[in-house]
ZAMARGU-4260 file (C-alpha; in steps of 0.2 Angstrom, whole numbers, plus 5000, padded with zeros to 4 digits):
<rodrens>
0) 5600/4921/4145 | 5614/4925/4158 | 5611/4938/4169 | 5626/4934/4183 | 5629/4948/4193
5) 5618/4960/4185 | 5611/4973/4195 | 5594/4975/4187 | 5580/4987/4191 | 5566/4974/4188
10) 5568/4954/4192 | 5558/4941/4180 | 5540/4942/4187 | 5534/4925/4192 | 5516/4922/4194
15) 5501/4915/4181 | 5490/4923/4170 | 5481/4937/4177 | 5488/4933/4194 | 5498/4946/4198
20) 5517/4943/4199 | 5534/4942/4211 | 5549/4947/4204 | 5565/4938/4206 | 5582/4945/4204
25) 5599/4937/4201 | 5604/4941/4217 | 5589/4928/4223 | 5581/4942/4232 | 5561/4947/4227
30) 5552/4963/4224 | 5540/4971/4213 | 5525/4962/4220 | 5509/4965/4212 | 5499/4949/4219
35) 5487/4958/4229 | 5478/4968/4214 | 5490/4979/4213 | 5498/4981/4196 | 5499/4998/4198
40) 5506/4999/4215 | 5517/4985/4219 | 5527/4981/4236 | 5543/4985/4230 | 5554/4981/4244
45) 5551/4964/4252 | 5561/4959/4268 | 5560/4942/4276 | 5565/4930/4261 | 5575/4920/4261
50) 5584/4904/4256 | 5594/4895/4265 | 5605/4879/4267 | 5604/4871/4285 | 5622/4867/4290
55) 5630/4868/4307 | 5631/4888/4302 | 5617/4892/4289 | 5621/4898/4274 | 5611/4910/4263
60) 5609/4903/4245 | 5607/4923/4241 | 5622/4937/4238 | 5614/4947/4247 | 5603/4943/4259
65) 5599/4960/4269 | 5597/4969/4252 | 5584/4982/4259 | 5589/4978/4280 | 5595/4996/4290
70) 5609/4989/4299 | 5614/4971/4294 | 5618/4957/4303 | 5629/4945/4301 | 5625/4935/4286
75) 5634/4919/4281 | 5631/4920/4262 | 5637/4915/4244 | 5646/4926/4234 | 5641/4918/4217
80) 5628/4912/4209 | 5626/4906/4189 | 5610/4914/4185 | 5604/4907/4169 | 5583/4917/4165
85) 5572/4912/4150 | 5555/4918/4157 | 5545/4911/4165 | 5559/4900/4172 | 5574/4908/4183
90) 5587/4895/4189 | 5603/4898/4203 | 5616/4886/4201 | 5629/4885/4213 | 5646/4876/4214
95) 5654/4867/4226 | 5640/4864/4236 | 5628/4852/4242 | 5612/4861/4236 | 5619/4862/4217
100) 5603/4872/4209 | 5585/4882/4214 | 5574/4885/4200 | 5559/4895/4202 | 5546/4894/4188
105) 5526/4896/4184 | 5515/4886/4175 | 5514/4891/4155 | 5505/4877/4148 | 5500/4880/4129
110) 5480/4876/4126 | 5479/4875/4146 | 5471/4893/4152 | 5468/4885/4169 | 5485/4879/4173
115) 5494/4896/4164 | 5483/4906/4175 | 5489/4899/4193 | 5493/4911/4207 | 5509/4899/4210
120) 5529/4900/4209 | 5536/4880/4211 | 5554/4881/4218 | 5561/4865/4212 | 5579/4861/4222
125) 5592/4850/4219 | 5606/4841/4227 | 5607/4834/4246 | 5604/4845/4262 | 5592/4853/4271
130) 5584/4868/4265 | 5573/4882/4274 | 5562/4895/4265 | 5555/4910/4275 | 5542/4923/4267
135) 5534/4937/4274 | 5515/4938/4278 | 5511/4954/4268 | 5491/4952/4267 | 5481/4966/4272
140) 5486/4984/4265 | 5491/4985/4283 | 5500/4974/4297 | 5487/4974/4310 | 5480/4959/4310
145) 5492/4948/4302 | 5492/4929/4306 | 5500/4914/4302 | 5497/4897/4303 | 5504/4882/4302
150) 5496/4868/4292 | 5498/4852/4291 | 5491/4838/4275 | 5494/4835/4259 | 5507/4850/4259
155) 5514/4856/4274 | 5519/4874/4276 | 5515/4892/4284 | 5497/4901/4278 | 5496/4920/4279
160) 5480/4928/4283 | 5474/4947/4288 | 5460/4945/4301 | 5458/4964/4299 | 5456/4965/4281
165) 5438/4966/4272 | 5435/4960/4255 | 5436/4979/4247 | 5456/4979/4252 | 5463/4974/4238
170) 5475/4963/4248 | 5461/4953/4256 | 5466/4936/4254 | 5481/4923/4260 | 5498/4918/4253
175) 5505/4899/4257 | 5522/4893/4257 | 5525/4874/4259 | 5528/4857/4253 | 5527/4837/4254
180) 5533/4834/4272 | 5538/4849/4275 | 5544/4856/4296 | 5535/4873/4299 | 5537/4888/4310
185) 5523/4900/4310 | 5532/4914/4321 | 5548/4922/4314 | 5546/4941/4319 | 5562/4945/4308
190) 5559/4964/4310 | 5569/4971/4326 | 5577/4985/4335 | 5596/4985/4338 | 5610/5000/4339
195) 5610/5012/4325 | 5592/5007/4318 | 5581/4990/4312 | 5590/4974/4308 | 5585/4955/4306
200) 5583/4942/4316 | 5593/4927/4308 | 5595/4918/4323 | 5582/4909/4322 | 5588/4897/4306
205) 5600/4891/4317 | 5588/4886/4329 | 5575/4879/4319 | 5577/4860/4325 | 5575/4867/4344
210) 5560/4876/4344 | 5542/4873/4345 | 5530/4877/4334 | 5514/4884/4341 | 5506/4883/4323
215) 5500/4900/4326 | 5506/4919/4327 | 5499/4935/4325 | 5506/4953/4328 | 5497/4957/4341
220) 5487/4977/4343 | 5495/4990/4342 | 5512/4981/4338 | 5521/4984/4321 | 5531/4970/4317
225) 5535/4962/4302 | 5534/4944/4303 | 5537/4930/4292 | 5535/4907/4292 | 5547/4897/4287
230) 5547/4880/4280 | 5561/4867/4277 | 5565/4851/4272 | 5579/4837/4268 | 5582/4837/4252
235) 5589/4820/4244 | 5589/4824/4225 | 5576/4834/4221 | 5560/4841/4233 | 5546/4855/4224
240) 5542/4871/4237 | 5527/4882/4232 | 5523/4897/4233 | 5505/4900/4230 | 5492/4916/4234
245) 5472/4916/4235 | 5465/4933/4232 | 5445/4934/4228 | 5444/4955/4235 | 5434/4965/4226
250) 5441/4983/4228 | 5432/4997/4215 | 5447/4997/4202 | 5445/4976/4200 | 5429/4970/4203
255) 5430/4958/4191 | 5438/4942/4201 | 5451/4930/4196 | 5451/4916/4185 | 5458/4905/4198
260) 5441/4909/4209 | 5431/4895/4197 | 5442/4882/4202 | 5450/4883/4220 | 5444/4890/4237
265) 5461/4893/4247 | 5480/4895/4241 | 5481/4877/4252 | 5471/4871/4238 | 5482/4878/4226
270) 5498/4872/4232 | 5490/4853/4234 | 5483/4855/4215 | 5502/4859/4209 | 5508/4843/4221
275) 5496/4831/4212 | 5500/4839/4195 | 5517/4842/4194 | 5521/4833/4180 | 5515/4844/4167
280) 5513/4860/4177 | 5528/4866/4167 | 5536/4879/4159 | 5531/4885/4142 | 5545/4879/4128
285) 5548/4884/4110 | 5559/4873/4099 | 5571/4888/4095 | 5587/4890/4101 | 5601/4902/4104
290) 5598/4921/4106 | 5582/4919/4098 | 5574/4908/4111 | 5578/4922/4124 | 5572/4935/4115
295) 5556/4926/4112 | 5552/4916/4129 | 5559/4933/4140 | 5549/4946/4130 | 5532/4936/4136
300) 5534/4942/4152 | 5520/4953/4153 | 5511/4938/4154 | 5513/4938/4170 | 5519/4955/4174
305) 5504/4965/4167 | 5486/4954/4165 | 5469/4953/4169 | 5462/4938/4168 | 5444/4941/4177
310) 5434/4925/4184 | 5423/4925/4167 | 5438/4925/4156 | 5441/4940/4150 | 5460/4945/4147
315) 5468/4962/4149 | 5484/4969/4146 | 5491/4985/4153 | 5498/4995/4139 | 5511/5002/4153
320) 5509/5000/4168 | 5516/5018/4176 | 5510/5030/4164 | 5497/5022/4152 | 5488/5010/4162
325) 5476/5007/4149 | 5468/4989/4145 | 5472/4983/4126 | 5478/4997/4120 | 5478/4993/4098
330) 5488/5002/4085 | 5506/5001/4079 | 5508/4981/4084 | 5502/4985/4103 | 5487/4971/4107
335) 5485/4968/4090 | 5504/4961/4089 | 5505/4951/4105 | 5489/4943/4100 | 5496/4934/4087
340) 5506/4925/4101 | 5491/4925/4110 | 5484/4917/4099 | 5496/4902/4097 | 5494/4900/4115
345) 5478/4904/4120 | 5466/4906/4105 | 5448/4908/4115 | 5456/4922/4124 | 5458/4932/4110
350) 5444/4930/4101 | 5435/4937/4117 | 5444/4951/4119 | 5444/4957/4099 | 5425/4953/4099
355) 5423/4963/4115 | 5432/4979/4103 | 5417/4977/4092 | 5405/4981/4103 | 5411/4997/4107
360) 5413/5003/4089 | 5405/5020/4089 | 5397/5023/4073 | 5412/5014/4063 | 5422/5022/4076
365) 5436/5009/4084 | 5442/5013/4103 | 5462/5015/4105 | 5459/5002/4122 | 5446/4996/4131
370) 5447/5009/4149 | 5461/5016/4160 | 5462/5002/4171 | 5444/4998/4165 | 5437/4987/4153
375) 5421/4994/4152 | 5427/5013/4146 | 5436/5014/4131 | 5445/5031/4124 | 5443/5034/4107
380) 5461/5041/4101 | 5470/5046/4114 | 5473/5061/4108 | 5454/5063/4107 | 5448/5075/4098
385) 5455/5070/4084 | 5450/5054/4078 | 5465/5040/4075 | 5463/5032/4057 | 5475/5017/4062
390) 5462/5009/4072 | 5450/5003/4062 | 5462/4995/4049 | 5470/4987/4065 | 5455/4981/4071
395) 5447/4972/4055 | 5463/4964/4052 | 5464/4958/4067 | 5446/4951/4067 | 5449/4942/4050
400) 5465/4936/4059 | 5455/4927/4071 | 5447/4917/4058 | 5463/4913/4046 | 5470/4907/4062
405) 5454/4897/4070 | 5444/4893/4054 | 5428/4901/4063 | 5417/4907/4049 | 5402/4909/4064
410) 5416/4921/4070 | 5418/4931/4054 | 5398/4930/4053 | 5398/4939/4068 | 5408/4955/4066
415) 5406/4957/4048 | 5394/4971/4048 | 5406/4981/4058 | 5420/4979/4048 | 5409/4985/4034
420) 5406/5001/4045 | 5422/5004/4050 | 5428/5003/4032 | 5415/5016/4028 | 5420/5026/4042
425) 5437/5025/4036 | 5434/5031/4020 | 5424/5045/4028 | 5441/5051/4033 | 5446/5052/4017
430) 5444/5074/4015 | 5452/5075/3995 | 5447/5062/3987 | 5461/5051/3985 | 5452/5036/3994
435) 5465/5038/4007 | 5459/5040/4027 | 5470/5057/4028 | 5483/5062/4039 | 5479/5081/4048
440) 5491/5082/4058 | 5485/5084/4078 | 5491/5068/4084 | 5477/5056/4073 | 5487/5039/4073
445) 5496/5028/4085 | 5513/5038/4080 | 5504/5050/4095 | 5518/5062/4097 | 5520/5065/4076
450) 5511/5078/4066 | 5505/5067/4048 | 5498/5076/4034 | 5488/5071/4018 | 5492/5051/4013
455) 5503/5042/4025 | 5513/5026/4019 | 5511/5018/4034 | 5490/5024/4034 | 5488/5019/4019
460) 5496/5003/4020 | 5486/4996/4034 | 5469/5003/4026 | 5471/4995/4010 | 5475/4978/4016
465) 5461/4980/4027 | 5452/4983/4012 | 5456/4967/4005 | 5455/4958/4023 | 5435/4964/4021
470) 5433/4958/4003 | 5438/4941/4007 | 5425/4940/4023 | 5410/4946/4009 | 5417/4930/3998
475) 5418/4919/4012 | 5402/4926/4019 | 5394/4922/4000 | 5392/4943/4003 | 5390/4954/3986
480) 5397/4970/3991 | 5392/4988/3980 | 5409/4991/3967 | 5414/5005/3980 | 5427/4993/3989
485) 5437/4989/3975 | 5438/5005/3965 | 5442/5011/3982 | 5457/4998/3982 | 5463/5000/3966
490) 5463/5021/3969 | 5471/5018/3987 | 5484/5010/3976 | 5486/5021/3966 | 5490/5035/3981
495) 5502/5022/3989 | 5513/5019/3973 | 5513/5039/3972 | 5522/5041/3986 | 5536/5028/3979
500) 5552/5037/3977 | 5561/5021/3968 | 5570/5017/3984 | 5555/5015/3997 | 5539/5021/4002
505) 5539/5040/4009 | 5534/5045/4025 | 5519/5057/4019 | 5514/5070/4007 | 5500/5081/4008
510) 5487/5090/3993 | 5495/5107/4000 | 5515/5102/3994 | 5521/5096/4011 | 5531/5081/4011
515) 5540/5071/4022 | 5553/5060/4010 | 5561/5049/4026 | 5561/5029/4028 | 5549/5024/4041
520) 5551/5007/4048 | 5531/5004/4046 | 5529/5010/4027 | 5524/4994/4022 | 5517/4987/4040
525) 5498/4980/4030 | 5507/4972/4018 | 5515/4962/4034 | 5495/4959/4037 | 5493/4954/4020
530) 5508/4942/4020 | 5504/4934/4037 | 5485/4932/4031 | 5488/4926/4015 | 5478/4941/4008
535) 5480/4949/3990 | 5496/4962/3989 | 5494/4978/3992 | 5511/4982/3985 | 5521/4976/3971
540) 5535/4961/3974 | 5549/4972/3968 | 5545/4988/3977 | 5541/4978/3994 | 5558/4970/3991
545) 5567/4987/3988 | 5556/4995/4003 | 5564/4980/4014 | 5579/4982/4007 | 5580/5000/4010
550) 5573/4999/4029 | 5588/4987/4032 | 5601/4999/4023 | 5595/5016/4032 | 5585/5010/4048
555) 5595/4997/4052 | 5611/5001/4047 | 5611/5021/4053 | 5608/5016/4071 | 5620/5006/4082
560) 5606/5002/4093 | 5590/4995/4085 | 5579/4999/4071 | 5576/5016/4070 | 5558/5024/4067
565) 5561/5034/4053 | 5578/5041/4042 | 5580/5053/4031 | 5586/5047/4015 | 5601/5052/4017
570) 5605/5041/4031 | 5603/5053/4047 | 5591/5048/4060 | 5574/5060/4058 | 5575/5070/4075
575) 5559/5078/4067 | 5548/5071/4085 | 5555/5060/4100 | 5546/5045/4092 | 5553/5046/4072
580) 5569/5047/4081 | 5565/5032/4090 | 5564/5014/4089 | 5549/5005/4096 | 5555/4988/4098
585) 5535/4979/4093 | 5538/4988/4076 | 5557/4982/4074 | 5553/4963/4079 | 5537/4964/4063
590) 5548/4971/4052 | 5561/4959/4055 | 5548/4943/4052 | 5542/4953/4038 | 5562/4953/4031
595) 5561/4934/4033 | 5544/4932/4027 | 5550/4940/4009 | 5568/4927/4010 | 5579/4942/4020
600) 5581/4929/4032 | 5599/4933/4036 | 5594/4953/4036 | 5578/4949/4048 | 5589/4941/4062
605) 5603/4954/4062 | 5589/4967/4064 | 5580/4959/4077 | 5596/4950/4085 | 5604/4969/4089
610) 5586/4975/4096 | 5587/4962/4108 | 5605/4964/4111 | 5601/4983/4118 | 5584/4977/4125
615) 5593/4964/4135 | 5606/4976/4140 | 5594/4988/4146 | 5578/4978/4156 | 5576/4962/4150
620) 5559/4962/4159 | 5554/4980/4157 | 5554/4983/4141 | 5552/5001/4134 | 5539/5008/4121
625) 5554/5017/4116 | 5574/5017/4114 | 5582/5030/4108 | 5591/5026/4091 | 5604/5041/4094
630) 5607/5036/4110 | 5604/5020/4114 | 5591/5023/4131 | 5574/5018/4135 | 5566/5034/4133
635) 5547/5027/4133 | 5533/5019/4143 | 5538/5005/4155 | 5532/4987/4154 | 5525/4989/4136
640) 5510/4980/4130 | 5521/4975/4114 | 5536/4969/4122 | 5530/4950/4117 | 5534/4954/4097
645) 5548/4944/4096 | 5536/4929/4095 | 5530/4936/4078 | 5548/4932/4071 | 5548/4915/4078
650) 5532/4911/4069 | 5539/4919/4053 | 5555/4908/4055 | 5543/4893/4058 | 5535/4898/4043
655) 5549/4897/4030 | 5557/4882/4039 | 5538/4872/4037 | 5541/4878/4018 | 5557/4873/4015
</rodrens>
């Protein structure tokens, strides 16, 4: 993906697994950094980067260096830089100079958790000359008893400490930046006073090769400066730089340590593990091309932007990390869509985190997430009092997932006797009889801003084909189950076809006559389940086809923008709630690999291309909840735990290509 010249509100966050993140942006400045354990309050301005080419007069491989500086000095700088971005790679190139290209990237290493979960970003440089990079010592959550050093071995570079800082800061720790044989200077105060305000000192990369460096500086009490190391090398080729953090705090909103903690002691440590290893410390790759690949390998970003991954392995993912910071969030393809990609990557991860669901089931009740910023306190519904009857569905399919994908029958042993009892809750939900969890309106499903009543397509969808997901497990199992589950099926059925208007699926009806009669994009989203399961329909071949069919003629079509949530049938977008007059991109993406699944392939990319044309347009690397189909903005929650959907596509188009 280019992104040349583009002014964007958030860079591609750089960083492993549960280790926090740096943003970079296409003007090669960095920002946005949550490294310290603080996802939710990152360091948004950063000054003191930089990258630079050692000639007679330095130039700055940046367009603008003094992005966030008050009065700026004189900068000799480029003024344009090819940017080409597919996460978690961002790479400069520049023309008609001796340092041709600086790629910045983290580890991403399928089947590998240790190596995708390095607090590390490799700068790999190519060309001939000699290159310096500074970086500001921002340890501590304040800059009293800041200190660098210089260090000397394997990798040589500048290591940033707070000898203030106690471990229940959050940004107790150090950050490194170095390389192989790399010159250091630990004492670049950058921050100073002149006429009309704070400037930069960028003298001093014109005298680098004349000072000394005393391998050690601190701001000294009572002093506020910003200060910063530099390192720099002669490049001949190609040379690796690493940045690299160390942070084993443990503040009172993450106790829970990092992953990194069971297998290094220092960022030093880190930066020589990357040095021995860099070979196959590498970027992940898909083998997909085109638009495709950048949709699929960018919307992963939350990887990097938005984990936990605590020292006994537990992974976490904010559902949003400004307003909703809750951990796992499930419904409508949130955790339980980016852990299908998950679980390509990382299989063990997921299975953790699903089974850890289980254990808070609540009398056949399933959470919405496991805690605002917590994985110890889930909310049930988060519209609590009323109870959500998408959840349960979600989470025994995802459970039966986990053993299609893994073969694990100990694993389906183990949870068996809860999805029983959240099937039994479900049909507890059930208030006419119908065999159908009813809809009453207040909020109950993950469509949270959306009054539902009586049978809902969508509910009712995802509920039968948990159904069938249950069924299987007993005969896997060698489980006889009373007749209640099928009749069940069979009646559930029975309501879903009832709700056929020849066309597609309805939105809802209720016992009382009111009727919603609009396309929704999720209608058929539990015979997606089905499909990607291998499970027994749920729907008859010529009405999924037509509900497809029609999803792509009103959805699709009616909206310039993306895939809208819901149309009415004669083709206007539903303005009934801010989310039916919506696209959420996770349920756009699914139903796009749904289209392909069924042989719409052609349809299933041109729905899925155009969402990622707007997506792309918008925030590549903060993806919304929501865009608004009428209007084309992000109007939803920032960083969204679904934003990774486009890989279910890519697994769809693997799929039919592996049948063909």
């Amino acid at each position: 993906m280019d992104v040349s010249g583009r002014e964007l509100n958030s860079g591609m966050p750089l960083g492993g697994i549960g280790a926090g993140a740096i943003e970079f942006f296409p003007d090669l400045t960095i920002g946005n950094v949550t490294i310290m354990n603080n996802w939710l309050n990152p360091i948004k301005v950063v000054r003191g980067f930089h990258v630079v080419l050692l000639e007679d007069e330095p130039l700055f491989l940046q367009l603008n260096p003094g992005k966030h500086v008050e009065v700026k000095p004189r900068y000799r700088h480029v003024d344009r830089i090819n940017v080409e971005a597919q996460y978690p790679r961002i790479r400069y190139v520049f023309t008609g100079l001796p340092i041709s290209e600086v790629e910045f990237y983290t580890p991403i290493v399928k089947g590998n958790v240790k190596d995708s979960s390095l607090p590390l970003i490799v700068a790999r440089v190519r060309g001939s000359g000699t290159v310096a990079f500074s970086f500001p010592n921002i340890v501590g959550s304040r800059r009293w008893g800041r200190v660098n050093y210089s260090v000397k071995g394997k990798v040589n570079g500048v290591l940033f400490r707070n000898l203030r800082s106690l471990q229940s800061d959050p940004a107790y720790g150090e950050v490194f930046i170095g390389c192989e044989g790399c010159s250091t200077y630990s004492g670049y105060p950058y921050w100073i006073p002149t006429v009309g305000g704070m400037t930069e000192d960028t003298s001093v990369f014109s005298r680098l090769s004349k000072l000394s460096d005393e391998g050690r500086y601190t701001i000294k009490p009572y002093a506020r400066e910003e200060i910063a190391g530099i390192v720099w090398k002669r490049v001949d080729g190609e040379a690796l730089f690493f940045i690299t953090w160390f942070f084993n705090s443990r503040p009172h909103h993450y106790p829970y340590g990092h992953y990194y903690e069971n297998f290094f002691n220092s960022a030093v440590e880190v930066a020589e593990y990357a040095l021995e290893n860099s070979e196959h410390l590498r970027p992940l790759d898909i083998d997909i091309d085109g638009w495709l690949r950048d949709a699929v390998l960018n919307s992963l970003y939350i990887l990097s932007s938005s984990t936990w991954l605590t020292k006994d392995g537990r992974l976490a993912v904010y559902e949003s990390l400004s307003i909703a910071p809750l951990m796992n969030t499930i419904g409508s393809m949130t955790w339980d869509g980016l852990s299908f990609a998950l679980l390509d990557l990382y299989p063990e991860l997921v299975i953790k985190m699903d089974e850890l669901f289980g254990f808070y089931i609540r009398n056949g009740e399933v959470p919405h997430d496991l805690g605002e910023e917590s994985i110890e306190d889930p909310i049930y519904g988060a519209s609590f009092m009323y109870p959500w009857n998408d959840l349960g569905s979600t989470w025994v399919l995802m459970i039966y997932r986990d053993y299609v994908f893994t073969g694990s029958i100990e694993l389906l042993r183990r949870n068996f006797k809860r999805m029983r009892e959240v099937i039994d809750w479900l049909m507890g939900k059930d208030h006419d009889g119908d065999c159908i969890p009813d809809s009453r309106g207040g909020f109950d499903n993950s469509y949270d801003g959306t009054n539902m009543y009586g049978a809902s397509s969508y509910v009712a969808s995802l509920f039968l084909c948990a159904i069938q997901a249950l069924l299987k497990s007993a005969e896997v199992l060698g489980v006889k189950l009373p007749g209640k589950y099928v009749e069940c099926l069979r009646r559930g059925r029975d309501v879903l076809n009832s709700l056929w208007n020849g066309r597609y699926f309805i939105a809802w009806r209720s016992r009382d006559g009111s009727v919603n009669e609009s396309c929704m994009n999720s209608q058929v989203l539990g015979q997606f389940w089905c499909d990607m399961l291998k499970l027994p329909p749920i729907v008859d071949d010529d009405k999924l086809k037509s509900a497809l069919r029609s999803i792509y003629e009103l959805n699709h079509k009616h909206s310039p923008y993306c895939l809208a949530n819901s149309v009415k049938p004669d083709g206007t977008v539903d303005l009934s709630s801010g989310q039916m007059r919506s696209c959420w991109p996770r349920v756009s993406f699914t139903v796009a690999a749904h289209m392909v699944l069924r042989g719409m392939v052609n349809e299933g990319l041109e729905v899925a291309k155009k969402e990622w044309e707007t997506i792309a347009r918008l925030d590549p690397w903060n993806q919304s909840s929501r865009i608004d189909a009428v209007e084309g903005r992000n109007v939803g929650l920032d960083h969204y735990i679904g934003s990774a959907s486009p890989y279910l596509l890519y697994m769809a188009m693997k799929y039919v290509n592996k049948a063909q």
